[in-house]
N, C-alpha and C positions, 0 to 999 in steps of 0.2 A: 432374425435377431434385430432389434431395436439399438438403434444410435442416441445415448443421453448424456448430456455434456453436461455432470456437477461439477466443475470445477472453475467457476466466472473468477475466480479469484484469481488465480492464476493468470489466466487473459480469457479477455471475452473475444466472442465472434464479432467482428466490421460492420457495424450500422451499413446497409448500401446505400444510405443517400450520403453518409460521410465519404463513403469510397467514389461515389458519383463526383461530389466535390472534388476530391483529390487527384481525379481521370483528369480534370479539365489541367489541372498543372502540371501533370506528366508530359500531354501530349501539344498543350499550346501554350501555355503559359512558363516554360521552362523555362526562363532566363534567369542569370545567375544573382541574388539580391546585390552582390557587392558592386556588379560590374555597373557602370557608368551610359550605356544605352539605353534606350526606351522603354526595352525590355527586362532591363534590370532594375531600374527605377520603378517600374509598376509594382514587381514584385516588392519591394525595398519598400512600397507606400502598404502594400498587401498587409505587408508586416507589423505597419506600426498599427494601421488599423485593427488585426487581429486581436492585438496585444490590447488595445483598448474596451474588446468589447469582452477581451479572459478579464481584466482589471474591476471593471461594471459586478461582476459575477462575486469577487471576493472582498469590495468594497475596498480593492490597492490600488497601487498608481502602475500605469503601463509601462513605465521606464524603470521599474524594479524589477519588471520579466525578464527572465533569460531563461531561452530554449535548449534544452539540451538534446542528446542521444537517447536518455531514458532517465529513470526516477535513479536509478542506483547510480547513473552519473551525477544526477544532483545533487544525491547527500553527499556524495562524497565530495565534491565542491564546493558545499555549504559547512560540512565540518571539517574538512582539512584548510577550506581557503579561509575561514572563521579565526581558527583556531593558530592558523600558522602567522596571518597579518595579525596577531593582538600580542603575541608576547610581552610586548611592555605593561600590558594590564594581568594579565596571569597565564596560568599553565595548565590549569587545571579543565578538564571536559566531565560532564553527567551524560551518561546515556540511560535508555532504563532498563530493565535486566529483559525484556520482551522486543528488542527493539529488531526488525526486519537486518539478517544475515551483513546488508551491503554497510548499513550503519555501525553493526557490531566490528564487523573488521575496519571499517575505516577507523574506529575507536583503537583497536590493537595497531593500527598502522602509526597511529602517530604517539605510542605507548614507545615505540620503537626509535622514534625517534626526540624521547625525553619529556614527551609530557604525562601525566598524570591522568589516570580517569579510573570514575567511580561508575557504578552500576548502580541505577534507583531500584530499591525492589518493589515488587509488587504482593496486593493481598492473593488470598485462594481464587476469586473471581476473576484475577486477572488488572484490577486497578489500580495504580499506583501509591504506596503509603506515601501521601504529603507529608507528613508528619516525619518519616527520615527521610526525603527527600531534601527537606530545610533541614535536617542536622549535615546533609552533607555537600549542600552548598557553603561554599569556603570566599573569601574576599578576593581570590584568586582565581576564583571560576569563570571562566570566562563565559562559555554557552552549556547550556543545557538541552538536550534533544529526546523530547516524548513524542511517538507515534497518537498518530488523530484516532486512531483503529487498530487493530491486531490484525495481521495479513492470517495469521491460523485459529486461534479465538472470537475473533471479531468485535473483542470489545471495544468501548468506547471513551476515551479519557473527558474528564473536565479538563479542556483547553482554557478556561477561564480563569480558574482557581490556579490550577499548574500554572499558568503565566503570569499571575496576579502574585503568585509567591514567588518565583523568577526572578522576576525586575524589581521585586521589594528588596532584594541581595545585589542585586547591581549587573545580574548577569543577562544574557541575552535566551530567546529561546527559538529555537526549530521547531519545528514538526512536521513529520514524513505522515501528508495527508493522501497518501495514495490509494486508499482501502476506505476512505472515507467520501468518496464524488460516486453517486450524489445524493448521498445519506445524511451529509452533514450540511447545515446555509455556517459556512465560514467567513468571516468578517475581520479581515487582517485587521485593521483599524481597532475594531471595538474590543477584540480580544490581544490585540497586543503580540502582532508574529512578528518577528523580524524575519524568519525566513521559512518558507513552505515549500512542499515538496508534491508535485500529481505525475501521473504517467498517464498515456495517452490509450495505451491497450487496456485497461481497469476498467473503463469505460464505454465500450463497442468501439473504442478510434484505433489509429494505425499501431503497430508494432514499432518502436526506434525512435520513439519521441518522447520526451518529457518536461518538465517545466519550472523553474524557481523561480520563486518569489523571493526577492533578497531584499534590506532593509539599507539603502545605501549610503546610511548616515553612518552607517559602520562600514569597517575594513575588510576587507575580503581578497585573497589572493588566488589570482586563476590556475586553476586546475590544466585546463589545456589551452596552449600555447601556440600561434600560428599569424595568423591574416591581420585578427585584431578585430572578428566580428563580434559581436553584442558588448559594444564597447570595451574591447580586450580580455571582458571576463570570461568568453567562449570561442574561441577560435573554430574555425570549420565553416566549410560554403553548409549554408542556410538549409534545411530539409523545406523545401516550402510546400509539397504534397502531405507532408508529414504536419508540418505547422497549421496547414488548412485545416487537417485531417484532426488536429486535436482542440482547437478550437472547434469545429462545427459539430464535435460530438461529445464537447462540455456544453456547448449551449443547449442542446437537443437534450444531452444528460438532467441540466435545471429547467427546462420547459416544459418535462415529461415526467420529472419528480414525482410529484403526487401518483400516478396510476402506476409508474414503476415502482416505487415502495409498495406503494397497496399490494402489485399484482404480487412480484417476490417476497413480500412478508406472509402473505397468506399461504401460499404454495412453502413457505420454509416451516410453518407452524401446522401445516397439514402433515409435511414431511417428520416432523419430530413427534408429533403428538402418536402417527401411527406406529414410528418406532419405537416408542415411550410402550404403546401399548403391544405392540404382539413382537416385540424381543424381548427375553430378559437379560438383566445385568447390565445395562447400559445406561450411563452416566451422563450428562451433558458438560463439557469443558466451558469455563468463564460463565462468568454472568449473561444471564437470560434476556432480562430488561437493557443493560447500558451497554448496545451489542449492533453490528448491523442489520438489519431483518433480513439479507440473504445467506446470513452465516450461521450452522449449527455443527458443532465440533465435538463427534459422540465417542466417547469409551466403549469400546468393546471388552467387557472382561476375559480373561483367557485365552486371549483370540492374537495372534500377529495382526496388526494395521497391514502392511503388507502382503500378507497372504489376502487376506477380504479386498485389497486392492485392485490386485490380479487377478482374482475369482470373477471380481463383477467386471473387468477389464475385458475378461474372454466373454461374459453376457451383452457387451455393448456400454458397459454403463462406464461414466469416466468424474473418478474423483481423485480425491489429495489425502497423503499421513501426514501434510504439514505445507512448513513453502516448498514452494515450488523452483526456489532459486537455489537449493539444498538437498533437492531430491535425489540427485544422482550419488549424493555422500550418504544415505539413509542413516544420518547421524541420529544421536535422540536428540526432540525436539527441548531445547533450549527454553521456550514458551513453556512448557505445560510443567520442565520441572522447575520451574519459576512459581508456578501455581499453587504445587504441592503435590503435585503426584508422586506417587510408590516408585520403587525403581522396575518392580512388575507389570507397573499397568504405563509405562511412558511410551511402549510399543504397541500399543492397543487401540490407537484412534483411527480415527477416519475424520476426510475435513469437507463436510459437501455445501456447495456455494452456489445460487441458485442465479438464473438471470433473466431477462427480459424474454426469451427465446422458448423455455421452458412449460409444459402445460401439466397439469394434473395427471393425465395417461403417463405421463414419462415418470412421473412420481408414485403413482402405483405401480408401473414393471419395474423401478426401482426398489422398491418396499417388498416386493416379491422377491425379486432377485437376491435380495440381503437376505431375508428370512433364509431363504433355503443355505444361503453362502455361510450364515452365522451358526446354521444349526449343521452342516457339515464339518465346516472346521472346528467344531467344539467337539463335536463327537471324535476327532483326533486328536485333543488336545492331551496332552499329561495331569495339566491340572484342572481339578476338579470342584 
């Protein structure tokens, strides 16, 4: 049996020259950034450095970074510290109805405690209607928060427009760019972010790190509370294996752009096109074009997403019926009935995400393994 890992979405495998990097600061370079010796002071310089050459990459300033634990500690740092230091300017939050689990509920979190939020909807493909999105921006809105990408569709927002309509209303805007490095050349500056969001496993780097971009012209109130590191907005001794580990595998990410899109778009459009052709009934979720090139997100008609999950699961092969931050609730996906799916077909997907590691052979015993998986479980199905 063949080992194939569809699901980069979820987390990729460890670039080994990012984990080479990260050896050296486990075993020699340990010293604590805060503490006051030689050793702590290198690392402390490690860091500013770092931060300068993540800033170079999104065209922000290095003293906006704040390193977190992971991306789902960002947002919610970025929209509850946002949302809770502004009250005198309003009450009101935008999230959009596709927005990644940790977003949706920080949104309910502070629902709870008296403020106001609205859900942007989106078209069939997955895009956001601008058009109500500006009806429900209010003078009281304080931020509004759209995803750079869909962590299970893969689409891809106008970050330009959406922000250009934002700040025409007086409000601020996020976006959870997690699902978009290194698909996307992001440009805090020219597009207008005040606060951005990456994770460090999206990308072949460590597990347990992540990273915001914050706009420090604005108010922000910390999330967690301690020592007083990254200037009080992040409390916690420094991950510096972890900090190495996600800087030196965003740089490797934009210096190897070009032949990783090439190699993953090819291999994903090799991937669809065969399923397009020797299955039938199968649909592709979101738009096709404004998408990441390692994402295709297919409808299985009649079929459990689930069952075909675990079928190709016992063959070696490993993919997603959604996020992966959700999977243990096998709720229905939130995304796809944002779309417009049937309430029939919301249990029918599969989400397979392709990466650097991946080659052709793995994509035909995948294509194989589906065929037989789709046409057993249909032949058990009820419906017809």
């Amino acid at each position: 049996m063949k080992e194939v890992y569809l699901d980069n979405a979820a987390t990729t495998k460890i670039d080994p020259r990012v984990f080479a990097k990260m050896k050296d600061f486990y075993f020699n370079h340990y010293g604590n950034a805060s503490s006051i010796h030689f050793m702590g002071q290198a690392n402390d310089l490690e860091i500013s450095q770092r931060k300068e050459k993540i800033a170079k990459i999104f065209n922000g300033q290095a003293e906006d970074i704040v390193f977190t634990g992971s991306a789902t500690e960002a947002n919610n740092f970025i929209i509850k510290g946002v949302m809770r230091a502004n009250r005198q300017k309003g009450n009101h939050l935008i999230v959009s109805a596709i927005e990644h689990p940790c977003v949706m509920n920080s949104a309910r979190d502070l629902i709870s405690e008296g403020f106001e939020v609205d859900f942007a909807p989106v078209d069939s493909r997955g895009l956001i209607k601008l058009d109500e999105l500006e009806k429900l921006i209010r003078p009281e809105t304080v931020l509004v928060s759209i995803m750079a990408a869909n962590n299970e569709i893969g689409v891809i927002q106008d970050l330009a427009e959406i922000s250009r309509l934002v700040h025409s209303k007086g409000a601020y805007f996020h976006t959870d760019a997690v699902q978009a490095i290194p698909y996307l050349k992001i440009d805090i500056k020219k597009l207008n972010i005040d606060y951005l969001t990456i994770s460090a496993h999206k990308f072949y780097g460590p597990l347990g790190v992540g990273l915001a971009f914050i706009n420090r012209k604005i108010k922000i109130k910390a999330l967690i509370t301690g020592g007083g590191q990254e200037n009080n907005l992040r409390s916690g001794t420094y991950n510096m294996p972890g900090i190495v580990g996600l800087s030196e595998a965003l740089l490797l990410a934009y210096k190897e752009r070009a032949s990783y899109i090439k190699k993953v778009k090819s291999l994903r459009n090799y991937l669809w096109q065969r399923i397009k052709k020797e299955i039938p009934d199968v649909v592709l979720n979101g738009d096709f074009v404004k998408r990441t090139p390692n994402n295709i997100n297919v409808l299985f008609r009649r079929i459990e997403g689930e069952a075909i999950l675990m079928d190709l699961s016992f063959k070696g092969i490993c993919v997603s019926t959604g996020s992966a931050c959700s999977a243990v609730n096998l709720k229905v996906s939130s995304v796809l009935r944002s779309i417009g799916l049937v309430e029939d077909n919301l249990n029918s997907n599969i989400r397979f995400t392709l990466g650097k590691y991946n080659t052709k052979a793995e994509i035909d015993y995948t294509v194989k393994c589906l065929k037989e998986t789709v046409k057993r479980l249909r032949a058990f199905s009820p419906i017809k």
